[in-house]
C-alpha positions in Angstrom: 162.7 -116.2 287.5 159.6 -113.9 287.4 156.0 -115.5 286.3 153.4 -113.1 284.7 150.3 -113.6 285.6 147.6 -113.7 283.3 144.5 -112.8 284.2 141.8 -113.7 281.9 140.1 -110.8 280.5 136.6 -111.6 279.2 136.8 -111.0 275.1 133.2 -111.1 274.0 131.7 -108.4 276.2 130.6 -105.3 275.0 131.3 -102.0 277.1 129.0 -101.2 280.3 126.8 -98.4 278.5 124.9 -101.3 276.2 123.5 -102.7 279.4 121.8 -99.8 279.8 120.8 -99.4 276.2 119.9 -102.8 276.3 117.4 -102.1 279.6 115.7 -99.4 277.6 114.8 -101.7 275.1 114.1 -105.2 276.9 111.8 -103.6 278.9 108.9 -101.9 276.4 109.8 -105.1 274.3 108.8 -107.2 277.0 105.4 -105.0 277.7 104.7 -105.5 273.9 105.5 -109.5 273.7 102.8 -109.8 275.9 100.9 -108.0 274.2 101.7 -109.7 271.4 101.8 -113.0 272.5 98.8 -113.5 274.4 96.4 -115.8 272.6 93.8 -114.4 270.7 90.0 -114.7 272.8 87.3 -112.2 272.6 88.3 -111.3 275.8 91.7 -110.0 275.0 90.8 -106.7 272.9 94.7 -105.2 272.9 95.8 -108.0 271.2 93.1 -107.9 268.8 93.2 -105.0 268.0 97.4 -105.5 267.3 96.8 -107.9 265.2 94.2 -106.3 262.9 96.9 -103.1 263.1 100.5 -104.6 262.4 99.9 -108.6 261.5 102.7 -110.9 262.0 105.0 -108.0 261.4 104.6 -106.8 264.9 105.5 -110.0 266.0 108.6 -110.6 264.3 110.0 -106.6 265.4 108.7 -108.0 268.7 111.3 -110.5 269.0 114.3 -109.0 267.6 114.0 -106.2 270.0 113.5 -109.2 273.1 116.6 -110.9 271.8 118.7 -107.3 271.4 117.3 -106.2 274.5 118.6 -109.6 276.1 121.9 -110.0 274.5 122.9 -106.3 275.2 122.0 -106.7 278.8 123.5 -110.5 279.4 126.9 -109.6 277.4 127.8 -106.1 278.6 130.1 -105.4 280.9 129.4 -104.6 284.9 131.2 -101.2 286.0 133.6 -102.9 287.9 134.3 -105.9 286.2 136.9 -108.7 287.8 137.8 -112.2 288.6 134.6 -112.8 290.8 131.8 -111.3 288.2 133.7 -113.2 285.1 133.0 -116.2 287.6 129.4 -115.3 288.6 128.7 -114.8 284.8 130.2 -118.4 283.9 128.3 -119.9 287.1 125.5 -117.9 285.7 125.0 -119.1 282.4 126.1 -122.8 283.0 122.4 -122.9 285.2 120.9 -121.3 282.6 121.6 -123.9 280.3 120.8 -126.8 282.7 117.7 -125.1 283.6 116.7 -124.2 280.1 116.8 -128.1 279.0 115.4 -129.3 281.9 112.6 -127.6 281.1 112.6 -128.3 277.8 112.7 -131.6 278.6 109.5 -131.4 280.7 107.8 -129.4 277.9 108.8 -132.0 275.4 106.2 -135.1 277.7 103.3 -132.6 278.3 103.0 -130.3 274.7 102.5 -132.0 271.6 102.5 -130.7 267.6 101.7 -127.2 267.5 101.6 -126.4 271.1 105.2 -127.7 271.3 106.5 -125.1 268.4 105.1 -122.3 270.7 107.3 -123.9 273.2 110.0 -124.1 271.1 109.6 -120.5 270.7 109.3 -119.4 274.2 112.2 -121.2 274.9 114.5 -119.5 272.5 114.1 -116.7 275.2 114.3 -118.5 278.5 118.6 -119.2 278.7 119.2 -115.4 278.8 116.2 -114.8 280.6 117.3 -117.6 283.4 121.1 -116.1 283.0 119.9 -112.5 283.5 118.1 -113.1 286.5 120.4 -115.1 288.1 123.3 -113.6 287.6 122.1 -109.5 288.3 120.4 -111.7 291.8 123.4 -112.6 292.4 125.6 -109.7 292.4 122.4 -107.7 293.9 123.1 -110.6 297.2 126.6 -110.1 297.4 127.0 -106.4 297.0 124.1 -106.5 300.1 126.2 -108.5 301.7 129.7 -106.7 301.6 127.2 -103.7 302.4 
C-alpha cells in the first residue's frame, strides 16, 4: 500500500516579489509616521509644519501605507519557502501575539482615557511589527549558521 504524503503548502501567502514591494513602502511610511506621530511641541517644527500642510489626512494615508507595507512584508513568501520557514513563520507570529498582549496588558495599568486610545493605536501595529522582526532575525541566524 503506498501513503502520499501531504505536505502542507501555506494558502494565504502572496508570491515573493510583494516582500519587496512591501519594503519599498514600509520603509518611507515608517519615516513619515514619525513624522507624523510625534506630539505636537514648539520644538518639533516638521510635524508642525505637516499638520498645518495635510491635517488628519496625512495621518490616515500614513497608516494605510504602515499596515500595507506590514502585511505585504509579513505575508509574502521567502524565495525558498519549506517545511522549516512555514514553521519559523507559525513560531513567529504565535510570540507576536503573546508579546503583543502582554504588553497591552502592561499598557492597560499605566495609560489611562486618552493616553490609552493612542495606545490602542500604536498597538494595532506592534503584532506584525514583533512577527517581522522575529521571524526575518530568525532566518538571518540560521542561514549564518548553515553558513
Amino acid at each position: 500500500m503506498v501513503y502520499k504524503i501531504n505536505i502542507m503548502k501555506p494558502k494565504y501567502l502572496l508570491p515573493h516579489l510583494y516582500k519587496k514591494i512591501g519594503w519599498i513602502i514600509l520603509v518611507p511610511a515608517s519615516i513619515l509616521g514619525i513624522c507624523c506621530f510625534i506630539p505636537i511641541t514648539e520644538n518639533t517644527l516638521p510635524n508642525k509644519w505637516f499638520h498645518q500642510a495635510f491635517g488628519e489626512t496625512l495621518e490616515e494615508v500614513t497608516m494605510f501605507l504602515l499596515f500595507a507595507g506590514l502585511l505585504l512584508v509579513s505575508y509574502s513568501r521567502e524565495k525558498d519557502e519549506d517545511e522549516y520557514i512555514s514553521r519559523l513563520r507559525l513560531e513567529s507570529l504565535q510570540m507576536a501575539v503573546i508579546v503583543n498582549y502582554v504588553l497591552l496588558i502592561i499598557a492597560a495599568f499605566i495609560w489611562h482615557w486618552l493616553d490609552f486610545l493612542s495606545v490602542m493605536m500604536y498597538n494595532m501595529f506592534t503584532i506584525l511589527i514583533i512577527f517581522i522582526a522575529r521571524f526575518h532575525f530568525l532566518l538571518y541566524r540560521q542561514k549564518k549558521a548553515a553558513a
